[in-house]
C-alpha positions in Angstrom: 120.1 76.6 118.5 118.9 79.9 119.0 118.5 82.3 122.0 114.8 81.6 121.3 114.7 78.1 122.1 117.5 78.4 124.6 114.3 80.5 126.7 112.2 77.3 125.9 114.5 74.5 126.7 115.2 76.5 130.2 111.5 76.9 130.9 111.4 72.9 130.4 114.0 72.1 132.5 112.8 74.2 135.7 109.4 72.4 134.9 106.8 75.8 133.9 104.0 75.0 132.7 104.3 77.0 129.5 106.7 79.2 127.9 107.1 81.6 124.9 109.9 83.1 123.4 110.0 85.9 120.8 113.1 87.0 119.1 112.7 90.5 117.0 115.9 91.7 115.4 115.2 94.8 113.5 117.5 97.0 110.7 116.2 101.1 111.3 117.4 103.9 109.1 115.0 106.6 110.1 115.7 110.2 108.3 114.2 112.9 109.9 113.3 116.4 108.0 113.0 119.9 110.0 113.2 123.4 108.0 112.9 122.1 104.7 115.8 120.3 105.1 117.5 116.4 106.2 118.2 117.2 110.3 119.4 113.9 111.0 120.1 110.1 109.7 120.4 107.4 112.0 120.8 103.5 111.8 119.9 101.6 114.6 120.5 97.6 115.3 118.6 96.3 117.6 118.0 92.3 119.2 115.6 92.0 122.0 114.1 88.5 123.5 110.6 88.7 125.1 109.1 85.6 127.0 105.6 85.0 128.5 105.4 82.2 131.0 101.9 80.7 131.7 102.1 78.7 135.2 99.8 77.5 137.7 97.5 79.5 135.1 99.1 82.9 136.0 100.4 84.9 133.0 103.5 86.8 133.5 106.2 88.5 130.9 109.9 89.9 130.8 111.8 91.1 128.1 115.6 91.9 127.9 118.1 93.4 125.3 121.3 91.0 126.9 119.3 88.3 125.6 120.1 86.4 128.6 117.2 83.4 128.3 117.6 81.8 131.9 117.5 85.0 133.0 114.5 86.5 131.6 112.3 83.3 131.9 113.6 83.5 135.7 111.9 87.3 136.0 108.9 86.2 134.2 108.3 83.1 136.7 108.5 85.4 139.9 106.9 87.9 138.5 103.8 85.4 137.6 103.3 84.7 141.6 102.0 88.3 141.9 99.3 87.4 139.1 95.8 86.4 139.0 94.8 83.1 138.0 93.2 82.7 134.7 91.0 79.4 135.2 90.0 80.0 131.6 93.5 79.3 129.4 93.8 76.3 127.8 97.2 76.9 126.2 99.4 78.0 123.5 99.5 77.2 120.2 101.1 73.8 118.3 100.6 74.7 114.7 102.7 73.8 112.2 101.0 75.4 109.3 103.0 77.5 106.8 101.2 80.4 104.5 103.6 81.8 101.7 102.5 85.5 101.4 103.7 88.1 98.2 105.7 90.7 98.4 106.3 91.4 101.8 110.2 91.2 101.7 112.4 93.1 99.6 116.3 92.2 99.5 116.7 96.0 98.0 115.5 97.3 101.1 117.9 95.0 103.0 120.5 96.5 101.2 119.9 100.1 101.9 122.7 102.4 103.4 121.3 105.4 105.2 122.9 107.4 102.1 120.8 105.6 100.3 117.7 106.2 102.4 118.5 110.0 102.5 119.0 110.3 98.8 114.9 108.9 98.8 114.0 111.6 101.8 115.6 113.8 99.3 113.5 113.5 96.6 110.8 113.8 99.2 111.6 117.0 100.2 112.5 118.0 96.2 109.0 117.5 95.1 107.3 119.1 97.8 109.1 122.8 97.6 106.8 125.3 95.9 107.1 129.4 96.0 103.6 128.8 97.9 105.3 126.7 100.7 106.9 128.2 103.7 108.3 124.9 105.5 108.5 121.3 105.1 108.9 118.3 107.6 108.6 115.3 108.0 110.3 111.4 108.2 111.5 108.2 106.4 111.5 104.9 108.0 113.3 101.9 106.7 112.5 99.0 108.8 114.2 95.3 107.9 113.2 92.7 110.1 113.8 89.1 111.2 111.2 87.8 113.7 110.8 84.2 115.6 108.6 82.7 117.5 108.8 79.2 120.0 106.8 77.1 122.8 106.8 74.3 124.9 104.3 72.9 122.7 106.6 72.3 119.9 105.5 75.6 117.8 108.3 77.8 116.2 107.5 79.6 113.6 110.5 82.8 111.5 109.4 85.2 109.6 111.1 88.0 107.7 109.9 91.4 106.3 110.4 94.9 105.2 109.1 98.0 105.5 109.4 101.7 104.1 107.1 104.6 105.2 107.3 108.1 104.4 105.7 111.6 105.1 106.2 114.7 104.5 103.8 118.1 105.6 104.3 121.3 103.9 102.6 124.5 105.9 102.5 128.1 104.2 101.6 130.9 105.8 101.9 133.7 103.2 97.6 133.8 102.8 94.9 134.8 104.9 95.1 132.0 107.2 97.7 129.5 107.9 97.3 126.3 106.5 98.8 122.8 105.9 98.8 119.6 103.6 100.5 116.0 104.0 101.7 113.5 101.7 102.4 109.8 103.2 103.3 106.3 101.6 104.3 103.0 103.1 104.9 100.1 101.2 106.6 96.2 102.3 108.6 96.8 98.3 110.7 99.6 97.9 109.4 99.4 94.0 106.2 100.3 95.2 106.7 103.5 97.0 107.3 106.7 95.2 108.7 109.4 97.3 107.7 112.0 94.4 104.2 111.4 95.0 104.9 111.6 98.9 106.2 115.8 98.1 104.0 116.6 95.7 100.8 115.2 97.4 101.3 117.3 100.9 102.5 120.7 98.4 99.0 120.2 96.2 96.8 120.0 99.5 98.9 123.1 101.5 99.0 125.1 98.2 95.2 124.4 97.5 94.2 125.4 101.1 95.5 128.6 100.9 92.8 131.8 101.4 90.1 129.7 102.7 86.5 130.5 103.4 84.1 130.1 105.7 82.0 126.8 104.5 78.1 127.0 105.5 77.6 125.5 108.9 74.9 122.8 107.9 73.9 119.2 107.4 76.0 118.2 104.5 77.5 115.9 102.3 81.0 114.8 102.9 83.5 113.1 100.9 86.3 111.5 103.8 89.5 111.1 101.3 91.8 108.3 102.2 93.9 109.6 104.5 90.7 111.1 106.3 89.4 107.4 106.4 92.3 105.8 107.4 92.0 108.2 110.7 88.3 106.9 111.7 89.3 102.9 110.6 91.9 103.1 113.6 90.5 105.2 116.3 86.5 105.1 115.9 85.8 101.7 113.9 88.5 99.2 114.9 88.0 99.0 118.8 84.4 98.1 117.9 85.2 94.8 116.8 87.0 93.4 119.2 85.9 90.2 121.0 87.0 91.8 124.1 85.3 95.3 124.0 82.2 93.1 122.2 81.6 91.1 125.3 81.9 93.4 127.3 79.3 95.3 125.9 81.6 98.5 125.5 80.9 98.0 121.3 78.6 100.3 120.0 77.6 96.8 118.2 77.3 94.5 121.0 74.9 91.9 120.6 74.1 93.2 117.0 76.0 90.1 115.0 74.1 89.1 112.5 72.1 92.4 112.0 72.6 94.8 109.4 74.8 97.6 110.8 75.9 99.8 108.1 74.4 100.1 104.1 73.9 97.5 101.8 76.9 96.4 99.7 79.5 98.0 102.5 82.4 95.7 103.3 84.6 95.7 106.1 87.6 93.0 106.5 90.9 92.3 108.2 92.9 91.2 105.3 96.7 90.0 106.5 97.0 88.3 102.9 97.3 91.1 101.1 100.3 91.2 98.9 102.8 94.2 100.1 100.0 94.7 103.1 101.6 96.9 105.8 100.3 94.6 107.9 100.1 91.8 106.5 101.4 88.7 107.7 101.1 84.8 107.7 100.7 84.4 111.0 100.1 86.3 114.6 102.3 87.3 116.7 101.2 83.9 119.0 102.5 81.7 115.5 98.2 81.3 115.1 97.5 81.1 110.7 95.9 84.4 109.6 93.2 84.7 107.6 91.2 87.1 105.5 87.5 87.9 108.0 84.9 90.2 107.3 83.9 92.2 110.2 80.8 93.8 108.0 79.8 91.8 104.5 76.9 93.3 102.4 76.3 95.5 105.4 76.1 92.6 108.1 77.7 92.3 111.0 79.7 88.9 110.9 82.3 88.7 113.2 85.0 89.8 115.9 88.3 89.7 116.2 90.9 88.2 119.5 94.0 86.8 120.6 94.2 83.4 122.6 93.6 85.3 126.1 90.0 87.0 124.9 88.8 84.2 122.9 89.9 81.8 126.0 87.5 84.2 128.4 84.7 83.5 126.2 84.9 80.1 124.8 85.9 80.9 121.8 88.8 80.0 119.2 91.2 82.7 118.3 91.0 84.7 114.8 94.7 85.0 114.7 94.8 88.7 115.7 97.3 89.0 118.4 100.0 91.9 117.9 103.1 92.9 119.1 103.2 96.0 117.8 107.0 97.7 116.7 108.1 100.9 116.4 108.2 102.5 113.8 107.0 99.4 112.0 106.3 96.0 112.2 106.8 93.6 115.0 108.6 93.9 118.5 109.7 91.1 121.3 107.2 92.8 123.9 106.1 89.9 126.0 102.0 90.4 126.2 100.5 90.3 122.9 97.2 92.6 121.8 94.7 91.7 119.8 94.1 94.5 117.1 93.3 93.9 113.0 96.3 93.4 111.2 94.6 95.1 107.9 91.7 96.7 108.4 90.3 96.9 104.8 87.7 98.9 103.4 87.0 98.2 99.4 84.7 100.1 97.0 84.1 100.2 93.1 83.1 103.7 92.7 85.5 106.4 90.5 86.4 109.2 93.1 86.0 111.6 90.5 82.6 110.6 89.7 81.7 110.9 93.5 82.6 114.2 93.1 80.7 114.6 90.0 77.7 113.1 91.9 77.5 115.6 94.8 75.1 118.5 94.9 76.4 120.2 97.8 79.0 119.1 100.1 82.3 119.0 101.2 85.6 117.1 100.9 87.7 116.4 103.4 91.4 114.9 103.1 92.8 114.6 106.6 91.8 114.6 109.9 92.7 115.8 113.4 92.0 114.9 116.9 89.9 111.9 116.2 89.1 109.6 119.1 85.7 108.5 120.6 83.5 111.0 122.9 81.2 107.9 124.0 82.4 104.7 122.7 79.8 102.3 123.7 77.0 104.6 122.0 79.4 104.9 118.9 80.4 108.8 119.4 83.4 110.5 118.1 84.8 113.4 117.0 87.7 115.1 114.6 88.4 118.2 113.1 89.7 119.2 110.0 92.1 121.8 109.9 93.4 122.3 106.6 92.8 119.9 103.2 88.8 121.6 103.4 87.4 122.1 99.9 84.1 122.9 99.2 82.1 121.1 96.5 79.4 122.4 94.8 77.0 121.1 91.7 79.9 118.1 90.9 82.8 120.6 91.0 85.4 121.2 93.9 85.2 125.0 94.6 87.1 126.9 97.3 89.1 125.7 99.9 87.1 125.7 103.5 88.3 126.9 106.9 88.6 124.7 109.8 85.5 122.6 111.1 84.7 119.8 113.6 82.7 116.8 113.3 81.1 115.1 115.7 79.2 112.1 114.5 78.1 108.7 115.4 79.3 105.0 114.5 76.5 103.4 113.6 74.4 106.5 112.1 77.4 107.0 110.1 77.5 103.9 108.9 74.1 104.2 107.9 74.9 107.3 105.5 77.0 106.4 103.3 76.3 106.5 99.8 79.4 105.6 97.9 82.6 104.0 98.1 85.7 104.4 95.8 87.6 102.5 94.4 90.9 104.3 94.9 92.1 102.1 98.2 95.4 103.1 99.4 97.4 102.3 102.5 97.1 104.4 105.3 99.4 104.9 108.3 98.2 106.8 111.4 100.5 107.9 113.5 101.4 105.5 116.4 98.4 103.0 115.3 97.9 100.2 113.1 97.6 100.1 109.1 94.7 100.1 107.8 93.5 100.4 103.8 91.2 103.1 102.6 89.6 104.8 99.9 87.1 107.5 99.5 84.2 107.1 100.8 80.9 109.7 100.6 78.6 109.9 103.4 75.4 112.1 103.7 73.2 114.4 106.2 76.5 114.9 108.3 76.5 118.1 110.4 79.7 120.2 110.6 80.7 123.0 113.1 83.2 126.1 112.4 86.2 126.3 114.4 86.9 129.9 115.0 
């Protein structure tokens, strides 16, 4: 019997009403890379227990690292008297159903050493030196994980996974201005991630960025690369479709399902099926089955997303969404799930090269700063691009561009794209969710010059 039902089996015999357990054990070999060089290796073991005790409807939560179960479901209970009541829970989950998924864990990875691991950050760092590049940085992460789940309603649910993610930046400072370029991959195989690719990616954008001009200060085209994209799925587009934010009118959609909020033919899903999905997984991190959902479908807004607390408040069933996000990957014990996408997908059919081909006047953009919402319930946000500017010209990519800033709108946005690639890749932003992304053209965008 585990230390996960040993938290449930307590709970039952001190009579609460409901109890959760959730036992993360993760495997960590991070490398970090400072000065062009590996500045430190660590492996890290780690067990934690969280529990979430719903009694009297009052919703409370605990965690430990002693994994003492009596203990922790004690803390939660007291702490759950200080707690409002929520008249609207009906209870957790009793589903028994099991989803086999592909290629979300890989026994190589589980057999990693961290000389192993650094040998990989190695050839990171390898392919990203260049006589153009004045300093590289950057991490590995090797995560192997184990992950359970139990209630008093009979659920409990294991699940076990991998993860490898890697970036590298490269900055150079020997032109006019000082500029940057970043590489990233993260992969559930280690087969699938090439740590070449990862070097030579952030050396091709620094190196191409160097001597940049001033681009016209106009209404333009602009081509948002993957890693650009990735940055506006998590922090302008994925808050928008939560049940939550939704009916609370904070969306810039609210009360817009079923209307056409973006172009024709655009598509925007939450696929947690995806074989060797970052985020994919059979089910949440409350044991509810995941499923694929569009959020947009032919440019329709279909549904939202929740846990079993927001679709509760409204009288509504959950979409399997709740997260208990780790770090630097995958899942933790922490007692209160989230509900956030576990995939946020974006899919095209479109060559990138012949988006390129097809613009008149533009620019393209590969990676984005500072992007978070200005006024999220009327859809505004801005970023800036620093460095990873080119300007594109009658089908052809030019000169690289100095800094500029956007500041845009969801919905108009969404409105103005004309093409979507088919080159979808998956995308990490830093201390968010994974998301998928390709390129994606949008027009009559204005731009700003940073000075």
């Amino acid at each position: 019997m585990s230390v996960c039902n040993d938290a449930i089996a307590y709970a039952r015999k001190i009579n609460v009403d409901e109890c959760e357990s959730v036992l993360c054990s993760k495997k960590i070999i991070t490398v970090r890379i400072t000065d062009s060089e590996i500045a430190e290796i660590k492996e890290n073991h780690e067990k934690s227990l969280g529990v979430r005790i719903i009694h009297k409807k009052r919703i409370a939560g605990a965690q430990t690292t002693t994994l003492e179960p009596d203990k922790i479901v004690d803390r939660a209970l007291k702490s759950a008297g200080s707690t409002t009541e929520r008249k609207f829970w009906k209870g957790l989950p009793s589903d028994h159903t099991r989803i086999t998924l592909e290629r979300v864990n890989d026994p190589r990875l589980w057999k990693m050493t961290a000389v192993d691991v650094s040998d990989v950050a190695q050839e990171m760092i390898n392919s990203a030196k260049n006589q153009k590049i004045t300093n590289i940085s950057g991490s590995l992460n090797v995560v192997c994980e184990e992950f359970e789940i139990a209630n008093t309603n009979g659920l409990q649910k294991t699940d076990v996974a991998t993860y490898v993610s890697g970036i590298i930046n490269s900055d150079s400072d020997i032109g006019t201005f000082p500029v940057s370029g970043i590489g990233q991959a993260s992969s559930r195989m280690l087969s699938d991630f090439n740590p070449t690719r990862v070097g030579s990616d952030a050396s091709e954008m620094c190196a191409g960025s160097i001597n940049p001009h001033t681009a016209d200060q106009e209404i333009t085209s602009i081509i948002f690369d993957p890693l650009a994209v990735g940055e506006l799925l998590a922090f302008v587009f994925a808050s928008n479709f939560s049940l939550k934010t939704y009916s609370e009118n904070r969306s810039c959609f609210s009360e817009k399902i079923g209307s056409g909020v973006a172009v024709e033919k655009f598509d925007l899903m939450d696929d947690p099926h995806t074989p060797n999905g970052l985020g994919s997984k059979s089910f949440d991190d409350e044991g509810v089955p995941t499923s694929p959902t569009h959020y947009i479908r032919n440019g329709i807004f279909e549904k939202t997303y929740s846990d079993l607390h927001d679709a509760y408040k409204e009288g509504a069933t959950s979409s399997g969404n709740a997260s208990r996000l780790g770090s630097p990957l995958g899942r933790s014990s922490d007692p209160i799930p989230v509900a956030i996408p576990h995939n946020l997908t974006i899919r095209g059919n479109s060559k990138r090269d012949d988006i390129i081909k097809d613009t008149k006047n533009g620019i393209l953009v590969s990676r984005l700063w500072y992007t978070y919402p200005v006024n999220p319930i009327r859809g505004d946000f801005s970023c800036t691009a620093r460095s990873g500017i080119w300007v594109v010209s009658d089908g052809q990519i030019k000169t690289p561009a100095k800094p500029v800033r956007i500041i845009h709108n969801l919905p108009r946005l969404l409105q103005q794209i004309s093409s979507v690639a088919d080159n979808m890749r998956t995308v990490l932003p830093w201390a968010s969710m994974p998301v998928t992304a390709p390129t994606i053209r949008c027009e009559g965008v204005t731009i700003s010059l940073i000075n």
